[in-house]
C-alpha positions in Angstrom: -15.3 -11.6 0.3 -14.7 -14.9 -1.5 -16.6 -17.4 0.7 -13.7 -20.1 0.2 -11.3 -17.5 2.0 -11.1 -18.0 6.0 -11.5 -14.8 8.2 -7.9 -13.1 9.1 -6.9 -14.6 12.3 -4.0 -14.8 14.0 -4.3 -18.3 14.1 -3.7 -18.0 10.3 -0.5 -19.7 9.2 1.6 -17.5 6.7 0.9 -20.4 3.9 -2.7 -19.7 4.3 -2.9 -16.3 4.2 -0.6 -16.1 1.4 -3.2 -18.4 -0.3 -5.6 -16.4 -1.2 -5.9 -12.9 -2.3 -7.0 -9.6 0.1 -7.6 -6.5 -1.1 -5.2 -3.5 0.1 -7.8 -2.0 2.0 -8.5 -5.1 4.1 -4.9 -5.3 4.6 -5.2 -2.0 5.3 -8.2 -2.6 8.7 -5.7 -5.7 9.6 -2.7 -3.7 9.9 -4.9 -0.6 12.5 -6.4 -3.8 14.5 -3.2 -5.1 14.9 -1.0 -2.0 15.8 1.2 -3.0 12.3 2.2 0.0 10.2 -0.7 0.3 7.9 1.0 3.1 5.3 2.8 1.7 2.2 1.9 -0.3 -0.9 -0.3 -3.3 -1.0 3.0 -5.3 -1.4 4.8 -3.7 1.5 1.3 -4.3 3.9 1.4 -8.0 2.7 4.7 -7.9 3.5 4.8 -6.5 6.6 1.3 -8.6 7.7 3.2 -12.3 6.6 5.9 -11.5 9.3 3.6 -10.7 12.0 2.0 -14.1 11.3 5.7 -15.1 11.7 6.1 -13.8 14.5 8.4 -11.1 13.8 7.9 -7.8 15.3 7.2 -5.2 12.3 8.6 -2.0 12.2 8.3 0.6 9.2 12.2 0.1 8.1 11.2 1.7 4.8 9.6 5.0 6.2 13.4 5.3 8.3 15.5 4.8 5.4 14.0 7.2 3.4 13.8 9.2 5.7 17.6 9.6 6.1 17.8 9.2 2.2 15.6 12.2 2.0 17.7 14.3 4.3 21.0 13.9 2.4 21.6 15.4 -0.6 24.3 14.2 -3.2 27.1 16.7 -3.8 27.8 14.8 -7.3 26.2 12.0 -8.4 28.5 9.2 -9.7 28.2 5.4 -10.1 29.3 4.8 -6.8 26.6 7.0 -5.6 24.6 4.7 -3.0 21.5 5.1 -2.7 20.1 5.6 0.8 23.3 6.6 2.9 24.2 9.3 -0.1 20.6 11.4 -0.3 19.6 9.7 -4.3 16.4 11.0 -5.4 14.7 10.6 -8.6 14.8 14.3 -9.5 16.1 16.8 -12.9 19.9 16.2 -11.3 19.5 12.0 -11.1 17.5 12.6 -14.6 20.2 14.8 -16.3 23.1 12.3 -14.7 21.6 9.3 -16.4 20.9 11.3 -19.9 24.6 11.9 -19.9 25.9 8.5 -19.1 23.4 7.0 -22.4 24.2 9.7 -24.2 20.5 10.5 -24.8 18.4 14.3 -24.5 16.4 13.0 -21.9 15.9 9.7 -19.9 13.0 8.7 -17.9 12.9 6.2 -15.1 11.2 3.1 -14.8 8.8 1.9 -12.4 11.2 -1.1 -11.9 13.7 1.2 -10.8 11.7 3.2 -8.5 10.3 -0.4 -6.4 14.4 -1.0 -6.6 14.8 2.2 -4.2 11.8 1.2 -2.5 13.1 -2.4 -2.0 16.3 -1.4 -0.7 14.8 1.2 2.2 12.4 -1.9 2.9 15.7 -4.4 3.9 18.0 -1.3 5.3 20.2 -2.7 2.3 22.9 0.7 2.7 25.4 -0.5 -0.2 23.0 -0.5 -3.1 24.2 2.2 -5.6 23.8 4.0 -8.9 25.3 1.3 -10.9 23.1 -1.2 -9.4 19.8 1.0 -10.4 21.8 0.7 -13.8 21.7 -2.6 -13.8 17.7 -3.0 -13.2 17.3 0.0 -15.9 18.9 -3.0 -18.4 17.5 -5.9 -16.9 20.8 -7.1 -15.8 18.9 -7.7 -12.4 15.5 -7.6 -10.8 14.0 -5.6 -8.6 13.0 -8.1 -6.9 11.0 -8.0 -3.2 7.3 -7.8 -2.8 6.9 -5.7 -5.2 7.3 -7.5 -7.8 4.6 -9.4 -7.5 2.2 -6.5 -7.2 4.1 -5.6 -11.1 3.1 -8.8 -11.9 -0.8 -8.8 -10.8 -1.3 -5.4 -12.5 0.1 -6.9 -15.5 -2.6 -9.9 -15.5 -5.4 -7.6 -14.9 -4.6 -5.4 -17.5 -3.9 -8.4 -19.9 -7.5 -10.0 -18.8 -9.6 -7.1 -19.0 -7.9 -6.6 -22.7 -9.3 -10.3 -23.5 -12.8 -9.6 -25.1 -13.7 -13.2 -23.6 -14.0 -11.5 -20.3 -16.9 -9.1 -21.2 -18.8 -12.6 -20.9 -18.6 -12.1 -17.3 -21.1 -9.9 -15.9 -20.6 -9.5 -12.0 -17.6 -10.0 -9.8 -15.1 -9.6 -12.8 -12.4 -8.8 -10.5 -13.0 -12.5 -7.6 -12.3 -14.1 -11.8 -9.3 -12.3 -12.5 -8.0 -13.0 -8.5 -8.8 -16.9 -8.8 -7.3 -16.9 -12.2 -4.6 -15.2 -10.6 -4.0 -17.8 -8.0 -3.7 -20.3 -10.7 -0.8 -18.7 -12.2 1.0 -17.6 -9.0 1.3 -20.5 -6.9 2.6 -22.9 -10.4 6.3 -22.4 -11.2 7.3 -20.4 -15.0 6.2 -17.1 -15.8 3.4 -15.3 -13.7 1.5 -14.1 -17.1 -2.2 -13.9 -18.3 -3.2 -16.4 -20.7 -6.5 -16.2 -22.9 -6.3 -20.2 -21.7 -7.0 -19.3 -18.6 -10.0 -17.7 -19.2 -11.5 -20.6 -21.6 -11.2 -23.1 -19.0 -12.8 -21.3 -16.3 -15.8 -20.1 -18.7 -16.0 -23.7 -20.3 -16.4 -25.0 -16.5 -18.5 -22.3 -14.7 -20.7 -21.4 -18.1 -24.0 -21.2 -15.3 -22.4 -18.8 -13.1 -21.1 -15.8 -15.9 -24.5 -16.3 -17.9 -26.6 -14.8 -15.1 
C-alpha cells in the first residue's frame, strides 16, 4: 500500500478517498466488510463505495436492470429499440441489425458501447435506445459514467509501459504509473499519458528507480 494513502475508514470523506488510487481487489474486501455489493467492475465498486461514504444506501441497480433486460427479448430490432425495457443484447441479431443499417458484411461493437449498456442499467436510465448506442458507436456522445475513467487508466498504463523510459524503473512499476496517474486525473484537459510525465518524475526521484 502507498504509505501516503490513509487506511479506508468510514471517517473517509469522498474527496479523500477519491484521492488516491485502490486496487479492485481492495475495493473488493471494503465492499464484503461493509455489506456493499462487492460484484461488478472496478469502476462500478468505486462507484458504489463513493456513495456509501455519501451516505447513500447502495443497492446493485445494475445487476436488476439487466436482469429484466436479459429476460426480454426484441421481437425486431429498430432504432427505437430501447435498451433495457426492450430485451437488447449484443448478440448475431443486434450484430446483423447494425451491419445492415452501415451497409457493411460485418460490424463489431465497441467497448464504448458495451460500458454505454452497462451505464444505463447502473442509473435505471429506461429510455436509452438503439439510436443512442449509435450515437456513442460515432462519437456523437460519450459513454460517459464511471467507466470511463477506468477506459481512461488502461489507456495510461498501456501508453507508459510502451515508453522504453519506464524499463528504468525496477520495482513497484505499477505505485509510478498510479502517482503519475493522479497527476493527470485530478488537472483539467485530456486524461492522457505523456513521456513528460515520466521525465519529471525520473529527473526528481533518480535514487529511488536506480536501486
Amino acid at each position: 500500500m502507498n504509505p501516503s494513502r490513509p487506511e479506508f475508514s468510514t471517517e473517509l470523506t469522498v474527496e479523500e478517498f477519491d484521492r488516491h488510487y485502490w486496487y479492485k481487489e481492495e475495493l473488493e474486501n471494503i465492499c464484503r466488510l461493509h455489506n456493499i455489493p462487492a460484484t461488478g467492475t472496478k469502476a462500478e465498486l468505486l462507484f458504489r463505495i463513493k456513495k456509501w461514504l455519501g451516505g447513500e444506501v447502495t443497492t446493485d441497480q445494475r445487476k436488476a436492470n439487466s436482469s429484466i433486460r436479459m429476460k426480454k427479448e426484441p421481437v425486431e430490432i429498430s432504432l427505437d429499440t430501447r435498451l433495457i425495457p426492450d430485451g437488447f443484447k449484443f448478440n448475431q441479431k443486434a450484430r446483423e441489425f447494425f451491419a445492415r443499417y452501415y451497409k457493411q458484411p460485418r460490424f463489431s461493437f465497441t467497448k464504448e458501447m458495451a460500458a454505454a449498456l452497462r451505464e444505463a442499467e447502473r442509473r435505471g436510465d429506461l429510455d436509452m435506445t438503439v439510436a443512442d448506442l449509435i450515437d456513442i458507436y460515432e462519437g456523437k456522445k460519450q459513454a460517459g459514467g464511471p467507466e470511463e475513467s477506468t477506459y481512461q487508466w488502461n489507456q495510461f498504463v498501456k501508453d507508459f509501459n510502451q515508453d522504453p523510459n519506464s524499463k528504468a524503473i525496477r520495482k513497484d512499476r505499477m505505485k509510478v504509473a498510479a502517482h503519475l496517474w493522479r497527476q493527470v486525473r485530478d488537472q483539467p484537459g485530456r486524461k492522457k499519458y505523456s513521456p513528460r510525465l515520466l521525465e519529471n518524475y525520473l529527473r526528481n526521484n533518480s535514487e529511488t528507480t536506480s536501486k
